[in-house]
C-alpha positions in Angstrom: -21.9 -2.8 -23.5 -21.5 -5.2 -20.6 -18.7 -5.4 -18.4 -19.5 -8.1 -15.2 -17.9 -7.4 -12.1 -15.0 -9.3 -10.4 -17.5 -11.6 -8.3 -14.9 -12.3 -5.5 -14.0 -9.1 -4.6 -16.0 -7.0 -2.2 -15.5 -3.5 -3.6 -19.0 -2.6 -3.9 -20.0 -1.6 0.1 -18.8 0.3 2.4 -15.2 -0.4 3.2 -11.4 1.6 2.3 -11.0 -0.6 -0.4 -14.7 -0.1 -2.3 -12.2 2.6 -4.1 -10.9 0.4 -6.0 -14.1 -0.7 -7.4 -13.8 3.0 -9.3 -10.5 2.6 -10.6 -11.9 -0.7 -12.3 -15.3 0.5 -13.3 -13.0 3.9 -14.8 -10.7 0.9 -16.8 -13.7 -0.5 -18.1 -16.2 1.7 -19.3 -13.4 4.5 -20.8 -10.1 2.7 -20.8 -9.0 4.9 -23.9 -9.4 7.4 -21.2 -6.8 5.7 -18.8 -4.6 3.9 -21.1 -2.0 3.7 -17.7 -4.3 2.7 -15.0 -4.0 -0.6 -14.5 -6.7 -1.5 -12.1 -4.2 -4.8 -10.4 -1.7 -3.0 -10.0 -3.3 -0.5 -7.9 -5.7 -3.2 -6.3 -1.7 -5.0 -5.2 -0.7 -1.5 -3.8 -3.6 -0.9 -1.9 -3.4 -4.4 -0.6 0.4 -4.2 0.2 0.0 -0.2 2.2 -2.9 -1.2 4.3 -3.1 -4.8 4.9 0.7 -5.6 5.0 0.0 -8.3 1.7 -1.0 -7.8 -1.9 -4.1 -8.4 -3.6 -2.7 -11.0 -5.7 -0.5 -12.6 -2.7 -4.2 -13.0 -1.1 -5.5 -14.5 -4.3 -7.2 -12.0 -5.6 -7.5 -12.1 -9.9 -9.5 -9.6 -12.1 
């Protein structure tokens, strides 16, 4: 099973939003486990709380 990475998002170092790149990797490899989460719409809330625009405003796409 292969499941490549969103390649222009930096959530794989150090940095608050490199949680995000668990709520994608949890969608991905077990999503009958999460059949809620969806991984943008958290990525857009994260975005919005603590850097005053969403993920998608900033053109950011999974």
């Amino acid at each position: 099973m292969w499941f490549p990475a969103p390649l222009d998002i930096s959530w794989d170092y150090p940095s608050p939003q490199a949680c995000l790149g668990l709520v994608w990797l949890a969608k991905a490899l077990h999503p009958e486990l999460f059949p809620n989460l969806d991984p943008l719409k958290e990525a857009d809330r994260f975005y919005q709380e603590f850097y005053g625009r969403s993920f998608t405003d900033l053109g950011g796409k999974l």
